[in-house]
N, C-alpha and C positions, 0 to 999 in steps of 0.2 A: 595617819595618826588620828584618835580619836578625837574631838574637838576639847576642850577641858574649862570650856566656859558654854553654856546657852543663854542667850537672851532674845528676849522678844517683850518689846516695847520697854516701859519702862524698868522691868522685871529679869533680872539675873544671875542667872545660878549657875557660882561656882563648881563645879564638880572635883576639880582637885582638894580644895579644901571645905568641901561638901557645906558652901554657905550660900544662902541665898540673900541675896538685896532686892530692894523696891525704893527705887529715887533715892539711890545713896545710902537707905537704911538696914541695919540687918535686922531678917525678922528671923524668929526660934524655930527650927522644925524639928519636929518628933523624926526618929529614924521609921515610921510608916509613912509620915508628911510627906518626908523626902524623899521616900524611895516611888510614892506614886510621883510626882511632881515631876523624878527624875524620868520615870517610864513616857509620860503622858508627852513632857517636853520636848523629849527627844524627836518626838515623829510626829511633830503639830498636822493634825489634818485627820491622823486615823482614828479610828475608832477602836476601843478596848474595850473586852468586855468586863464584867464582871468578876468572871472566873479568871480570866488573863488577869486581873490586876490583883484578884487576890493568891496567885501561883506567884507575880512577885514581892508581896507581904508575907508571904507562909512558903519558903519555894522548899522545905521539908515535906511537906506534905502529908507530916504526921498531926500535924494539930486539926482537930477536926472545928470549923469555923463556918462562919455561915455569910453567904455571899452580900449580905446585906451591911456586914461591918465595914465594908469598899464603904458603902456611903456614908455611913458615918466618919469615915478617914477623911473623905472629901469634902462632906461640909466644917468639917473642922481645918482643912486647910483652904475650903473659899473662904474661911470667916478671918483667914492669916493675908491671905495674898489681893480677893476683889476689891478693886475696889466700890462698887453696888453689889449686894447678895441678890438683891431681887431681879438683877438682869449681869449675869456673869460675863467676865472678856474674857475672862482667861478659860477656865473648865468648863466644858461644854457637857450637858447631858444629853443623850441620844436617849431618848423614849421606850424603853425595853430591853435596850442590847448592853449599854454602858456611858463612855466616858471619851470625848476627844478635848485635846488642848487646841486651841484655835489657832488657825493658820495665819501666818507672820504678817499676812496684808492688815487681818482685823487687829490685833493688838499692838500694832507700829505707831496708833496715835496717843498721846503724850496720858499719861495715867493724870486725872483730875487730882489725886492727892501729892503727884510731885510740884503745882502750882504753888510756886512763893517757896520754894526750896531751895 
C-alpha cells in the first residue's frame, strides 16, 4: 500500500487529502506546487530533471511550454516551504541537470521557524 502521508523533518504532506503542513501550519499550494513537491518528495535523494518534472506538470503533452517554467514553479514553492531562500533544506538544485529533494538525514533537524510553536 502506497504510503498516504510524506514527511521529512518538520514538513508534511498529506497526499490523501493533498495538504501540506510546516510545524502544524497549512501552507496553500497551487496544483503545479503540489504536484512537483509531490514528485520530488517521494524519492528524496534523486535527481529530476527538468524535462521529467515538467512531463509531470504537462503529462498531456500537448501544451507546448518551455523547460524553464520548472523553475519558476520551484522558486515559487521555496518561497512557500524554505525556510532560508538563500541556502535551501528542502529543494535542492543540481547545476544543469535539475531538482533533488534532500535526503531524510539533512532535513530531520527541527525547521528554525517551528521554534516557539
Amino acid at each position: 500500500m502506497p504510503p498516504k502521508v510524506i514527511a521529512h523533518g518538520d514538513l508534511i504532506l498529506d497526499l490523501e487529502n493533498r495538504r501540506l503542513t510546516i510545524c502544524g501550519k497549512t501552507v496553500e499550494l497551487t496544483p503545479h506546487e503540489y504536484a512537483l513537491l509531490k514528485a520530488l518528495a517521494s524519492r528524496p535523494g534523486r535527481t529530476y530533471t527538468r524535462d521529467e518534472l515538467l512531463a509531470r506538470l504537462y503529462p498531456a503533452g500537448d501544451t507546448v511550454v518551455v523547460d524553464r517554467v520548472v523553475d519558476v514553479h520551484i522558486g515559487k514553492l521555496r518561497q512557500k516551504i524554505e525556510p532560508r531562500l538563500s541556502s535551501p533544506t528542502y529543494i535542492i538544485t543540481v547545476r544543469g541537470i535539475g531538482y533533488r529533494f534532500a535526503d531524510r538525514a539533512s532535513v530531520n533537524s527541527p525547521d528554525d521557524r517551528c521554534a516557539g510553536t
